[in-house]
N, C-alpha and C positions, 0 to 999 in steps of 0.2 A: 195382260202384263207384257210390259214389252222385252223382247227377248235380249241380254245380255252375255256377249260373248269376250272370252278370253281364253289365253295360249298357254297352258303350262309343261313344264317340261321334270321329268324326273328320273336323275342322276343315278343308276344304281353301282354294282359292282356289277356284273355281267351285261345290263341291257340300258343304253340312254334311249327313255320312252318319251315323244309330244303327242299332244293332239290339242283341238279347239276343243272347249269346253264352252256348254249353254250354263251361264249360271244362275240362271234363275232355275234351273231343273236340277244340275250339278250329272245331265250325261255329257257324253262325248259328243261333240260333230262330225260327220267323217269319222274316216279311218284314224286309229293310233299309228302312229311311226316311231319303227324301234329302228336304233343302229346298236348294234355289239359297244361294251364299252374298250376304248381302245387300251392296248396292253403295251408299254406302261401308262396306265389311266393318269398323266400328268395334268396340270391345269392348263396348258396350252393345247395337248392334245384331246381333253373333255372339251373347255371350248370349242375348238373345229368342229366337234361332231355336231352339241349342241347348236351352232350356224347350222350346220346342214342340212338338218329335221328342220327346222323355221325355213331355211328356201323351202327345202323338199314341200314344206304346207303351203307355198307361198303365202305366208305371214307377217307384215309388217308392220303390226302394233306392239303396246309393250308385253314381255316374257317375264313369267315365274319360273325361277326354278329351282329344286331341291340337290341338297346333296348329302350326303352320308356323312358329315361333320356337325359341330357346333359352329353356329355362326353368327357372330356379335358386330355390328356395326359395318356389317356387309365384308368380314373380315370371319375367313377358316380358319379356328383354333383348332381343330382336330380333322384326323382321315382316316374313315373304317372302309375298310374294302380300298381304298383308290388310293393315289401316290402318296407318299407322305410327305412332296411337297407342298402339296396343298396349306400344309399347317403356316397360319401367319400369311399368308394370301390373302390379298383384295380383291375377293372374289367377285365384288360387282364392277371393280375399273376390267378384270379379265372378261366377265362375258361383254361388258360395255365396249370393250376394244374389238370385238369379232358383229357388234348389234349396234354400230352408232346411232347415236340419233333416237332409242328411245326407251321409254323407261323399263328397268331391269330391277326383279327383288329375286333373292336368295336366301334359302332360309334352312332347316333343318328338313330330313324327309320325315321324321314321324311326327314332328311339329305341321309340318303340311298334313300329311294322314288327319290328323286330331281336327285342326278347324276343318278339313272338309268334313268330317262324320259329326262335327258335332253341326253343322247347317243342313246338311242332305244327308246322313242316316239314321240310326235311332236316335227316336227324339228327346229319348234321355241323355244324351249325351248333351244336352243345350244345358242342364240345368243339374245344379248341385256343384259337389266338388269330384270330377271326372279325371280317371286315370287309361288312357290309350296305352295297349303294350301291342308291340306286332312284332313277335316271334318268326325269323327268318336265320341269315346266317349268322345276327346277332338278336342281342334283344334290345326296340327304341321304346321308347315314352315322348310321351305327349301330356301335361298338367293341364286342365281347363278348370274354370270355375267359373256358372252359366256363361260357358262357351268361350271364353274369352281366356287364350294363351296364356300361358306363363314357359316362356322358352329354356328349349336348350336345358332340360333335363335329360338325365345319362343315367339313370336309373339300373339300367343290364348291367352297368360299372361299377354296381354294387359287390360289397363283399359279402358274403350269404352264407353263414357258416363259417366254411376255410374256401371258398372257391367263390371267382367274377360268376355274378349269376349267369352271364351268357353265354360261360364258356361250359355252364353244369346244364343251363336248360332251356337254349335254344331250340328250334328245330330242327337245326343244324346238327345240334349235338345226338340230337334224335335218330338225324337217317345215319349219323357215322357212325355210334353206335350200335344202329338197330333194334331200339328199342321200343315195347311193346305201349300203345297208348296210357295203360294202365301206369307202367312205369315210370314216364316221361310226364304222367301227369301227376305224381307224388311225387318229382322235382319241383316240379312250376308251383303245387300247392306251395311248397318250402319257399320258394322266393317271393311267392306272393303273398304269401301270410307276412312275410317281415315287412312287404310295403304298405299293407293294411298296417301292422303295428305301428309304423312310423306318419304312415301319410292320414289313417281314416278317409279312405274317398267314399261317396255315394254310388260309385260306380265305378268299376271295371269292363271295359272294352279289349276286348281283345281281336287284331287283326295281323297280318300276314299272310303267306301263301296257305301256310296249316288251319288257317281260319273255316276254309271254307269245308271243312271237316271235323267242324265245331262241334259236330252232335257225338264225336265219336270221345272226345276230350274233358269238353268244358264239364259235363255234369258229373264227372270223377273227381275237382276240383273240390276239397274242402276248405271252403277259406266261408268267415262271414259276409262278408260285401257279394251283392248282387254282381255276378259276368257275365256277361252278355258279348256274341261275335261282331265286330265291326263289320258294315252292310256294303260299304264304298270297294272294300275289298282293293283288289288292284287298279281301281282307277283313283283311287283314293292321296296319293302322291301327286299326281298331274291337276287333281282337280284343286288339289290344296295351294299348288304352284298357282296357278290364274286367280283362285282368289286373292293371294298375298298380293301379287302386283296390282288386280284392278282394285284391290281396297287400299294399297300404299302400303303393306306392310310392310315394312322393312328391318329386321332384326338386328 
């Protein structure tokens, strides 16, 4: 098979990560390159960085890339972690203005997470009706149904109870807290159980940094629907970035 390369790039609050990705494998090429995300994280100043990381690979085909908002017709409606000007930005004429000349998609980051794991990690995640959650310092979602996006769900922005689920059972709220796996997974049961109530999926995925600590959590979880940990883990952003671009996705 012959080997298929693309560049993606993903947006966090703390770290803007690229690297080349083999997409026919869905690893890395090379090294990742991270830059610190710059404080204030504006969209003039995220742009700069993301240019930088594309020289820094010397890169000059087209860039995917993610960011911590919902984003509709290549336009930020929203900004978790990063400036709030972002909100109402044309976020592909800004990166298009620092990348002339060639093609640029942006999408959401756990909208990227979701198609990469459902192409290269569990293969359950291809087929049925799939729900990605990745638990960090909020909580994203990802909707597939065999495999194929339904964007720009905000799921963590659920009401759950009396409280935003992400602000009761992130893993954010975990280490500020300090609480005990046991504890912090009879939250997650609570907000998961209402997305099973509401959505029925065939699967849950769950990824994040806390993912990879899966054995210590997930089998605490009472809920009925199969979870299982997302496999892409932290490459899983960047690999979702280069697929959007080299397939045309553009949200």
């Amino acid at each position: 098979m012959e080997q298929k390369i693309g560049f993606g790039i993903d947006v966090g609050g703390s770290g803007i990560k690229g690297a080349r990705v083999d997409l026919t494998t869905g690893e890395f090429i090379g090294d990742r390159i991270k830059i610190l995300t710059p404080d204030p994280a504006t969209p003039a100043a995220v742009a700069d960085t993301v240019r930088q990381i594309v020289e820094k690979a010397g890169w000059d085909g087209p860039v995917g890339i993610t960011l911590p908002s919902v984003v509709r017709e290549q336009t930020a409606l929203s900004a978790a972690n990063i400036d709030p000007s972002w909100i109402d930005t044309p976020v592909g004429e800004v990166f298009g203005d620092v990348l002339p000349g060639r093609e640029i998609s942006v999408l959401n980051d756990a909208d990227a997470a979701g198609i990469a794991e459902a192409r290269f990690g569990n293969p359950r995640a291809a087929r049925g009706s799939v729900i990605l959650l990745t638990f960090g310092t909020g909580i994203g979602s990802a909707f597939m149904v065999d495999g194929t996006l339904y964007p720009n769900t905000e799921i963590g922005h659920m009401i759950v109870g009396s409280k935003e689920a992400e602000k009761y059972a992130s893993s954010a709220v975990k280490k500020k807290k300090d609480l005990s796996y046991s504890t912090w997974a009879a939250r997650v049961t609570e907000i998961m159980a209402e997305y099973e109530r509401l959505f029925w999926p065939s699967l849950f995925i769950v990824g994040g940094g806390i993912s990879r600590k899966a054995d210590k959590w997930v089998p605490l979880l009472d809920i009925r629907t199969p979870v299982v940990a997302a496999e892409l883990r932290n490459r899983a952003g960047i690999v979702g970035a280069a697929m959007a671009v080299t397939d045309h996705i553009r949200p």
